[in-house]
C-alpha positions in Angstrom: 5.0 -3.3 -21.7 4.1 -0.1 -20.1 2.8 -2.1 -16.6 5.9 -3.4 -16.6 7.9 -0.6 -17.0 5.8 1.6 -14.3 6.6 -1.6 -12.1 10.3 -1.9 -12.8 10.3 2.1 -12.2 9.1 1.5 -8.2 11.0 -1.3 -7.6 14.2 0.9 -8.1 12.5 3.5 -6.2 12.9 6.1 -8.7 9.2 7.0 -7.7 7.6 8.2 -5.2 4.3 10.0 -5.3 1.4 9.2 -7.0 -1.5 11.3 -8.3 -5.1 9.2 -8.6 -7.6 11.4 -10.7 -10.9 8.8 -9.9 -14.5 9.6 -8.6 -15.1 6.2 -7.9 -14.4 5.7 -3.8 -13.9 1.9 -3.9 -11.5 2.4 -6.7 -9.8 5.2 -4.9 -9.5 2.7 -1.6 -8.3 -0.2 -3.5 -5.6 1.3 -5.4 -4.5 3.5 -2.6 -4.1 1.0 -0.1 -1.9 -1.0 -3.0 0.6 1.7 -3.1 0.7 3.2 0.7 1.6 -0.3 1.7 4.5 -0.2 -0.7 5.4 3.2 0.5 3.9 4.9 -2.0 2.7 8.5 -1.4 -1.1 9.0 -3.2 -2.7 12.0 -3.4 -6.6 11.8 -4.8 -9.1 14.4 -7.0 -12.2 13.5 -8.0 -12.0 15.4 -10.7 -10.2 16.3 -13.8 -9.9 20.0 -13.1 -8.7 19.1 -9.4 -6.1 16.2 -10.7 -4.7 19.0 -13.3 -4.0 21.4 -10.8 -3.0 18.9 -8.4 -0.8 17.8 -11.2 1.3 21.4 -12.1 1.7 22.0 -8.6 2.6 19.0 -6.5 4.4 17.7 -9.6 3.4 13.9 -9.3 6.4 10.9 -10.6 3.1 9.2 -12.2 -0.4 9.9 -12.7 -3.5 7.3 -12.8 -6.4 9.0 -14.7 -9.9 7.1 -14.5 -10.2 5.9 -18.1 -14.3 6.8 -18.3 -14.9 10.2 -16.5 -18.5 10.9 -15.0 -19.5 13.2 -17.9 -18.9 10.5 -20.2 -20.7 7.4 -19.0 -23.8 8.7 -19.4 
């Protein structure tokens, strides 16, 4: 339900920036280049810490958090 609600969301173009908190660079790549070429604006951090600062300043319509940070997959 929630895919489909993100996706009805930027089809009405009620979105427009998205924030990408993920260390993994093939990740990063792959979901970037999905949005961009929907004209999508992504910003990226690595981190946590980065994406919630990234996050209370550029105020991001949507944020995509990696789901298994570094710390924890060890």
């Amino acid at each position: 339900m929630r895919n489909k609600t993100l996706e009805y969301l930027f089809e009405l173009g009620t979105m427009s920036r998205l924030l990408l908190v993920e260390d993994d660079q093939e990740t990063v790549e792959e979901i970037t280049e999905y949005f961009r070429i929907r004209d999508y604006h992504v910003d990226h951090c690595p981190t946590g810490p980065d994406g919630l600062v990234n996050a209370t300043e550029a105020e991001p319509d949507v944020i995509v958090v990696d789901r298994l940070p570094p710390a924890r997959r060890h």
